[in-house]
C-alpha positions as CSV (number, residue, x, y, z in Angstrom):
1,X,9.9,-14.7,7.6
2,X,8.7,-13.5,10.8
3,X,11.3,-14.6,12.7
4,X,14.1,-12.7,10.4
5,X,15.3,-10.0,13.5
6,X,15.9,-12.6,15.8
7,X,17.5,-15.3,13.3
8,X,19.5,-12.3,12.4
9,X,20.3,-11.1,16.0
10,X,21.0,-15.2,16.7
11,X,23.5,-15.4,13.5
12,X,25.1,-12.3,14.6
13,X,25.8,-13.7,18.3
14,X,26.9,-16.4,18.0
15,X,27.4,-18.2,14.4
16,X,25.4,-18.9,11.0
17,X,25.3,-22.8,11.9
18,X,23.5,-22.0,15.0
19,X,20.2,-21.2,13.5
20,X,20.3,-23.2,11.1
21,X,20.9,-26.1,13.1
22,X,17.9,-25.5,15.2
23,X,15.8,-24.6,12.1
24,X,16.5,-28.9,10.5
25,X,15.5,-29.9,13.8
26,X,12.1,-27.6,13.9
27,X,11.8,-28.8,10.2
28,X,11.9,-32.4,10.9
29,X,9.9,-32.0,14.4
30,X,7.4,-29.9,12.4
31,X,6.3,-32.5,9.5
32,X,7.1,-36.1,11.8
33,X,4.2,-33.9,14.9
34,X,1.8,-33.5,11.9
35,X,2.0,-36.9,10.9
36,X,0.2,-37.4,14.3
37,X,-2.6,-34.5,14.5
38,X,-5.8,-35.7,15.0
39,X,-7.3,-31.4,15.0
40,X,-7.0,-28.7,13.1
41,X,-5.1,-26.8,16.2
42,X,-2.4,-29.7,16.2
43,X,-1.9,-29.2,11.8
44,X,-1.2,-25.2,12.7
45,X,1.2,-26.2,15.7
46,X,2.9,-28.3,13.8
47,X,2.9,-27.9,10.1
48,X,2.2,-24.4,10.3
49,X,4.6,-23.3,13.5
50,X,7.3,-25.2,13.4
51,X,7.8,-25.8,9.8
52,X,7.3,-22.5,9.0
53,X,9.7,-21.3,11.9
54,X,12.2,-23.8,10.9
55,X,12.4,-23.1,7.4
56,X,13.0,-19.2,8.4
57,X,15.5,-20.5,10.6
58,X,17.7,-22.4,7.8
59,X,16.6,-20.0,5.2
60,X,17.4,-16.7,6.0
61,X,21.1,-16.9,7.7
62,X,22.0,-19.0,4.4
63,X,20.9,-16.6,1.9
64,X,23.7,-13.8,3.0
65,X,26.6,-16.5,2.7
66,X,26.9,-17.4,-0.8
67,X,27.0,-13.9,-1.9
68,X,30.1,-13.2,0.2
69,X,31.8,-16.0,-2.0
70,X,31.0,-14.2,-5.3
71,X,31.3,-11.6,-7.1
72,X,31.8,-11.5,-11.0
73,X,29.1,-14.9,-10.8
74,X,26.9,-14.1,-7.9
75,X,23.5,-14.2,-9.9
76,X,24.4,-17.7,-11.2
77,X,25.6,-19.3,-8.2
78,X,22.6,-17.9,-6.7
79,X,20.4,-19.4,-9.4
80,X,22.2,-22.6,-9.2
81,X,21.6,-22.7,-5.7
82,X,17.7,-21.6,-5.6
83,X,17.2,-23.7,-8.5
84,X,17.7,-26.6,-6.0
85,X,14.1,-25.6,-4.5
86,X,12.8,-26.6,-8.2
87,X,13.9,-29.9,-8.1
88,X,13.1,-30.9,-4.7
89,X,9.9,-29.0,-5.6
90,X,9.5,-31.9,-9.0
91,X,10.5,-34.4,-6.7
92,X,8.4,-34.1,-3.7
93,X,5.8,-33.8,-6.0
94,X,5.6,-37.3,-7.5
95,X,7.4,-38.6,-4.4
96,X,4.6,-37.6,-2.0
97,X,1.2,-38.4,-4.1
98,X,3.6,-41.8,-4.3
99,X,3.8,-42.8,-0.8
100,X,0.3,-41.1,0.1
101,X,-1.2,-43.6,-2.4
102,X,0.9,-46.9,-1.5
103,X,1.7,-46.1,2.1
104,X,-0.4,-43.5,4.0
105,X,-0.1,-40.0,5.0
106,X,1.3,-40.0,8.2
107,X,4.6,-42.1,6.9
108,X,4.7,-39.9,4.0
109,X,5.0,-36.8,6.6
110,X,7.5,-38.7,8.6
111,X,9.9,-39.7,5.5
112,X,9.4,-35.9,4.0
113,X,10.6,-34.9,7.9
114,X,13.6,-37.6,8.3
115,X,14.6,-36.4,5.0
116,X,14.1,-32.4,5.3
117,X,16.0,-32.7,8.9
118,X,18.9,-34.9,7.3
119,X,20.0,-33.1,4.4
120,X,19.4,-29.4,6.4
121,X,21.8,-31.1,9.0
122,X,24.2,-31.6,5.9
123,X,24.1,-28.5,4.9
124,X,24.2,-26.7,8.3
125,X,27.6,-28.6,9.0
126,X,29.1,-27.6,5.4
127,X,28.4,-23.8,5.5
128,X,31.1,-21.4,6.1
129,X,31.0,-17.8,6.1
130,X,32.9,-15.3,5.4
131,X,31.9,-13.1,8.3
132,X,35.7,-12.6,9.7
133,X,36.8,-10.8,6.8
134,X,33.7,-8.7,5.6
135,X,32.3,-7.7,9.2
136,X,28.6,-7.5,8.3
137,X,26.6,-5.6,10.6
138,X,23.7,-8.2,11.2
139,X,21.0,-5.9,12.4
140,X,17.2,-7.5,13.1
141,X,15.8,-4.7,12.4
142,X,18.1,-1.5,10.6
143,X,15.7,1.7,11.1
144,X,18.4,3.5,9.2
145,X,18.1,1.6,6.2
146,X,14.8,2.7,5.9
147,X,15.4,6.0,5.9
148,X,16.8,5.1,2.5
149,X,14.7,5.4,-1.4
150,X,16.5,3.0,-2.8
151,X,15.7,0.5,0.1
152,X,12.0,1.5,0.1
153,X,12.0,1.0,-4.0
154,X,13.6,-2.9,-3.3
155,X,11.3,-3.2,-0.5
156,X,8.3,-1.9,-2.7
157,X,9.6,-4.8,-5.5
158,X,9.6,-7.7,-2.9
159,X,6.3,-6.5,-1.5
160,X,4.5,-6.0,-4.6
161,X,6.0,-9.6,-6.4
162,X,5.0,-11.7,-4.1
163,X,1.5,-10.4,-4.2
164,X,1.7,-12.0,-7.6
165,X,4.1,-14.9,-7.0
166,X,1.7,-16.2,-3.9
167,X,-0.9,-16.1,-6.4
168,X,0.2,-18.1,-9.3
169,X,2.2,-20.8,-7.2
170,X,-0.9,-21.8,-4.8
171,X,-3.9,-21.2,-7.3
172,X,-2.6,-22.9,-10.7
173,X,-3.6,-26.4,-9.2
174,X,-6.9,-25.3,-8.7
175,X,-7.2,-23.2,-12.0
176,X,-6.1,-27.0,-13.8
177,X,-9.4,-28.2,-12.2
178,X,-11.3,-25.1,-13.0
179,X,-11.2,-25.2,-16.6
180,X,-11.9,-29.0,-16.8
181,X,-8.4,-30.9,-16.1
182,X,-8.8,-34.3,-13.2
183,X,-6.5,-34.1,-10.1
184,X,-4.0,-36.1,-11.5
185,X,-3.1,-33.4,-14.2
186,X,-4.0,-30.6,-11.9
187,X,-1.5,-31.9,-9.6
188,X,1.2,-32.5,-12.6
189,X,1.0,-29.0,-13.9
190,X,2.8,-27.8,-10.1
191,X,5.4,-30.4,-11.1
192,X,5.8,-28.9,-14.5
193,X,6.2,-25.5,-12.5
194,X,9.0,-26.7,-10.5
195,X,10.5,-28.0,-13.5
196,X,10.9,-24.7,-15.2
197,X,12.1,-23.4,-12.0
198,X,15.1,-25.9,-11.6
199,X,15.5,-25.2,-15.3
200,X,15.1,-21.5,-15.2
201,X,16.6,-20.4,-12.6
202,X,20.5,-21.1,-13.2
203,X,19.8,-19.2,-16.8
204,X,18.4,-16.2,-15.1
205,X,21.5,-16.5,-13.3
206,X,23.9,-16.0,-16.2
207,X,21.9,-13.2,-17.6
208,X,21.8,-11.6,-14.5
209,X,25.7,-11.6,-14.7
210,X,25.9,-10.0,-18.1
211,X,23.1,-7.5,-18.4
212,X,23.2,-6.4,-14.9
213,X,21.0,-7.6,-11.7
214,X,18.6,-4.6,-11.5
215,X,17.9,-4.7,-14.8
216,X,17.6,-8.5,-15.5
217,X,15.4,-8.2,-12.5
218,X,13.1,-5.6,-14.3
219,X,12.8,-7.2,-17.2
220,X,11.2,-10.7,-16.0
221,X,9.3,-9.1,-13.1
222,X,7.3,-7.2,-15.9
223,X,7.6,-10.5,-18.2
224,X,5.9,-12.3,-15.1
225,X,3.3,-9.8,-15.5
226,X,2.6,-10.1,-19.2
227,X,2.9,-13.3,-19.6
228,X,-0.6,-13.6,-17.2
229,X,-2.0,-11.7,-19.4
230,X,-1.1,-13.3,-22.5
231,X,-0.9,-17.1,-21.7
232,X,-2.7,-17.5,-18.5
233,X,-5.6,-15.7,-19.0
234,X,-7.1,-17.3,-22.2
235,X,-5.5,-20.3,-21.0
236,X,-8.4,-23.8,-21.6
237,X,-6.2,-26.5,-22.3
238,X,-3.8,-28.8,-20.1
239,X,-1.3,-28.3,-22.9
240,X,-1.8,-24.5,-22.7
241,X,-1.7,-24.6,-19.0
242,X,1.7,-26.6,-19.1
243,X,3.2,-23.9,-21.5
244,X,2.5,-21.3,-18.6
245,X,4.1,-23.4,-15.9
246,X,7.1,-23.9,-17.5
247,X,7.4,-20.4,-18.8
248,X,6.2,-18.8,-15.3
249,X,7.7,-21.5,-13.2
250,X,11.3,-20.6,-14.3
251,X,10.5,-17.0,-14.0
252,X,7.7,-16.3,-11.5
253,X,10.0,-16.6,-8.7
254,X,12.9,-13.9,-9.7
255,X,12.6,-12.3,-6.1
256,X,13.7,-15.6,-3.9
257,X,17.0,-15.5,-6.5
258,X,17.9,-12.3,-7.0
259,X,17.3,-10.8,-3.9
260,X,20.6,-11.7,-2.5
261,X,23.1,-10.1,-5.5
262,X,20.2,-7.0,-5.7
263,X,20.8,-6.6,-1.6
264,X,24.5,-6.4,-2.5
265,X,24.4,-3.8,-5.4
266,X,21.7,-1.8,-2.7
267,X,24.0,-1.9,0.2
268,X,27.1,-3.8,-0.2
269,X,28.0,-6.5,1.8
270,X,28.6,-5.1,5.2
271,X,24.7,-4.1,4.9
272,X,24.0,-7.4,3.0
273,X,22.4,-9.5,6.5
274,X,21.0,-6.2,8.0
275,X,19.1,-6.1,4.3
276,X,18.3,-9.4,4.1
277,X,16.2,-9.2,7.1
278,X,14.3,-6.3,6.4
279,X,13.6,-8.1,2.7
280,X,12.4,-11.3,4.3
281,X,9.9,-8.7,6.9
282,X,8.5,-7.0,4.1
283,X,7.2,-10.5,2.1
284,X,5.4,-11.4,5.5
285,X,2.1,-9.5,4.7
286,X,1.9,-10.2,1.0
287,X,2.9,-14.2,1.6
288,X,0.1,-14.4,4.6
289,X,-2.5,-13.1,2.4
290,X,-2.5,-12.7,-1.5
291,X,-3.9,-16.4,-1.7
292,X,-6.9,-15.3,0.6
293,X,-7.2,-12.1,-2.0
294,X,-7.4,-14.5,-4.6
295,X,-9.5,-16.8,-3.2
296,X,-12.0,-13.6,-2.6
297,X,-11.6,-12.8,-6.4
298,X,-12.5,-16.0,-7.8
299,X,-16.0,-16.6,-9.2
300,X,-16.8,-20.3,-8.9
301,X,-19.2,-21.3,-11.8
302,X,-19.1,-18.5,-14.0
303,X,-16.9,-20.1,-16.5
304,X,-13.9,-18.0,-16.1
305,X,-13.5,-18.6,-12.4
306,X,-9.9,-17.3,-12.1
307,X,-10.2,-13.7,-14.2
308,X,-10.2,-11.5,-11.5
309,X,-7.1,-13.9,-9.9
310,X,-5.1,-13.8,-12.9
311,X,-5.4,-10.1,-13.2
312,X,-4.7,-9.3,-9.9
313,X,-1.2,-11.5,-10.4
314,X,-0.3,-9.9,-13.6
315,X,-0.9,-6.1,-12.5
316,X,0.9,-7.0,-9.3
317,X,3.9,-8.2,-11.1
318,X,3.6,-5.2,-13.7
319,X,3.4,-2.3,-10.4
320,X,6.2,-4.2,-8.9
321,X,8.5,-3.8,-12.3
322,X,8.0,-0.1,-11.7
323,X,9.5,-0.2,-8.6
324,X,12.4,-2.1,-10.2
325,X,13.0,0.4,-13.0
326,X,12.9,3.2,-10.9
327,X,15.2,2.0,-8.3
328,X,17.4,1.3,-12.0
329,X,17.2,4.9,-12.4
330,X,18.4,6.0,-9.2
331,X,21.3,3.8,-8.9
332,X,22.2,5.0,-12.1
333,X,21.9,9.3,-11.1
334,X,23.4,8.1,-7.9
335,X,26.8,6.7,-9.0
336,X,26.8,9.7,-11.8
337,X,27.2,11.7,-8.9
338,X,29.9,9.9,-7.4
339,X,31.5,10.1,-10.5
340,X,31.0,13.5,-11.0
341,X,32.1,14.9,-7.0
């Protein structure tokens, strides 16, 4: 995400496909180097740099496209289209433990790169804008926007979340193994996650089409919340723990869909790209390090060694629907105006 401005500045320039094209080459490059790291130095160069950059690069020019395409349906061909990240996700997740076990690591790295780079350079050559027509202002870095309360509300929502969202999605594993489960259900509880995302995902779409983005987005960003509270929390079983990752895993990431449609109904879609960017730059800090928070929270061997981690996610989630309903609120006074002048 921290290469948003200049991806941004780079799509503007000269074309979507540009970025992303160099982003499924970075991708590929990034997993097929790691395969060959013998340090720790080589692992952050590679799987850490270039992955990283390259998913940024085919991520974030994308995201602004399919909501110029849509308008009645925006939320569910966004959800349809995020949900994608869910199966891959259930995929990968079998599919790598697979070839780790009956291959080795290093080819598993080098098929999940020959594949990422492959299907990101199918996608890079089928993408087609609508730029021509709409004329979006594609600014890295839009000081003006800023200025803005309902931009600082959506920023406050993506900042907030994904304190929470980081969270669950990188400790659940590790809470499996905490509470008693072996690595082989502790690593089929993230596929159970991914599942309810790809199944989730398309449904918060159509609800998000008929009760309204903002307030669809309100709803299960304070759900998220409770439902750490209420499942995860007293949580001991592998059954229990399953319940959660469906439930969460088709919920927990409401940002990385709705962000798109929400940009729209902020700014419209002239400001959509400029929006986008600033979104992506406000994750940066929460993404980085809400894991590390947790970590820090956790209390190995005192039988309930993710409390203060599964508090921390639910309150994050529950501040962030605040932002949500507030920004709800304004929209709401601010288009009674318009009405009313």
């Amino acid at each position: 995400m921290l290469v948003a401005p200049i991806v941004t500045v780079i799509a503007r320039n000269y074309d979507t496909r540009t970025p992303m094209f160099v982003g499924a080459i970075m991708l590929a490059a990034g997993f097929i180097s790691a395969s060959f790291a013998r340090r720790i130095w080589q692992l952050f160069l590679s799987q850490g740099i270039l992955v990283g950059f390259g998913v940024g690069f085919v991520w974030i020019p994308s995201i602004a496209v399919l909501s110029q395409w849509f308008e009645k349906k925006r939320s569910l061909a966004s959800g349809i289209s995020s949900a994608g990240s869910g199966i891959a996700g259930l995929v990968f997740s079998f599919a790598t433990q697979a070839m780790i076990s009956n291959i080795s690591l290093g080819w598993s790295l080098r098929i999940t790169g020959m594949i990422c780079g492959v299907m990101n350079l199918i996608a890079t050559l089928l993408i087609q804008n609508r730029n021509e027509a709409i004329k979006p202002l594609q600014r890295g870095f839009d000081t003006k926007l800023l200025k803005r309360y309902d931009v600082l509300l959506l920023l406050g929502w993506a900042f907030v979340s994904m304190l929470g969202y980081i969270t669950i999605l990188f400790s659940l594993s590790d809470f499996a193994r905490s509470i008693g489960l072996t690595s082989s259900k502790a690593a089929a509880i993230s596929a159970f996650l991914n599942l309810g995302t790809a199944l989730g995902r398309p449904c918060i779409g159509v609800a998000s089409d008929l009760f309204g983005r903002l307030e669809t987005a309100g709803v299960l960003t304070l759900v998220c919340g409770i439902t750490c509270f209420a499942i995860w929390l007293p949580a001991a079983s592998y059954g229990v723990t399953i319940f959660f990752a469906i439930i969460n895993g088709a919920i927990l990431g409401v940002f990385w869909m709705t962000i798109g449609p929400i940009c729209v109904e902020v700014a419209g879609l002239v400001e959509l790209p400029s929006l986008l960017s600033l979104s992506w730059m406000s994750v940066i800090l929460p993404t980085t390090f809400s894991e590390v928070i947790a970590l820090e929270l956790r209390q190995p061997s005192s039988g309930h060694d993710y409390l203060y981690p599964q508090i921390f996610a639910g309150l994050a989630y529950i501040v962030a629907s605040g932002c949500m309903w507030e920004l709800r609120r304004y929209k709401i006074k601010q288009k009674g105006r318009a009405r009313n002048s």
